[in-house]
N, C-alpha and C positions, 0 to 999 in steps of 0.2 A: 754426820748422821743425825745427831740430835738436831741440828739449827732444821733438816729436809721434817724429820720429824712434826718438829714445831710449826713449821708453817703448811704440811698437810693437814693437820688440825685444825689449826688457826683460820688458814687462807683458802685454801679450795675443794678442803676433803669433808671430813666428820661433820663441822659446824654448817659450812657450809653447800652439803647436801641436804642437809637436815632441814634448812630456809629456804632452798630452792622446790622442793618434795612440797612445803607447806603453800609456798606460794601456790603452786600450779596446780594444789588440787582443792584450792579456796575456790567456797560455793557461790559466794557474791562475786568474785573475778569473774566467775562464766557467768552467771545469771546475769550481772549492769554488762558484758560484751555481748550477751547474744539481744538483751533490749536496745543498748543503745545504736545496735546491727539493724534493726527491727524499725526503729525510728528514723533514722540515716535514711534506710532504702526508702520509707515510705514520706518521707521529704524529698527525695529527688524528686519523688512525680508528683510533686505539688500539695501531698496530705501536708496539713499541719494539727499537731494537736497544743491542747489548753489544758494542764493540770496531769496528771499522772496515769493514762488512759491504762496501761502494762503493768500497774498496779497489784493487778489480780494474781500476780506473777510469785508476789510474795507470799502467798497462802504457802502455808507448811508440804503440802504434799508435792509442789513443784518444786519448792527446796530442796527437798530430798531426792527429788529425782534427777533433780539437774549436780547434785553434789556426785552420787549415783553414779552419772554418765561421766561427771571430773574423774573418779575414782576408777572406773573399767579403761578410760583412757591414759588414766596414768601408769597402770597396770599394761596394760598392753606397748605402750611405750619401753616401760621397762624390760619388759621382756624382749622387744628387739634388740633394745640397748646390751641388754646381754646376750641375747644368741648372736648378733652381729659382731661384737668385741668392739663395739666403738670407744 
């Protein structure tokens, strides 16, 4: 009992929800995956750009909003996760 203990803390419970919760509702994870989305497509069709054009990206009020939409997605995630019993 104590060793199952130990490594649901340790290994895939407490600690390590804890890291998983922080990663996924980190505001620069979605903010550099939805630019470099944004870049990507617009290099297929031949755009290229020179210097940091998405720049404008980083003013504070898109931060927030895109932290915002991290956070309602996390939220609602977890709510399936628990109505579903996954």
């Amino acid at each position: 009992m104590l060793a199952n203990l130990k490594k649901r803390i340790l290994g895939f419970g407490i600690i390590g929800g804890f890291f998983t919760t922080l990663g996924g509702i980190g505001a620069f994870g979605v903010c550099h995956t939805i630019c470099q989305g944004i870049i990507i497509a617009l290099a297929a069709v031949g755009i290229t750009f020179i210097g940091m054009p998405l720049a404008f990206l980083a003013d504070p009020k898109f931060i927030i909003l895109f932290f915002t939409i991290g956070i309602c997605f996390f939220i609602a995630a977890f709510y399936f996760w628990r109505r579903k019993h996954c």
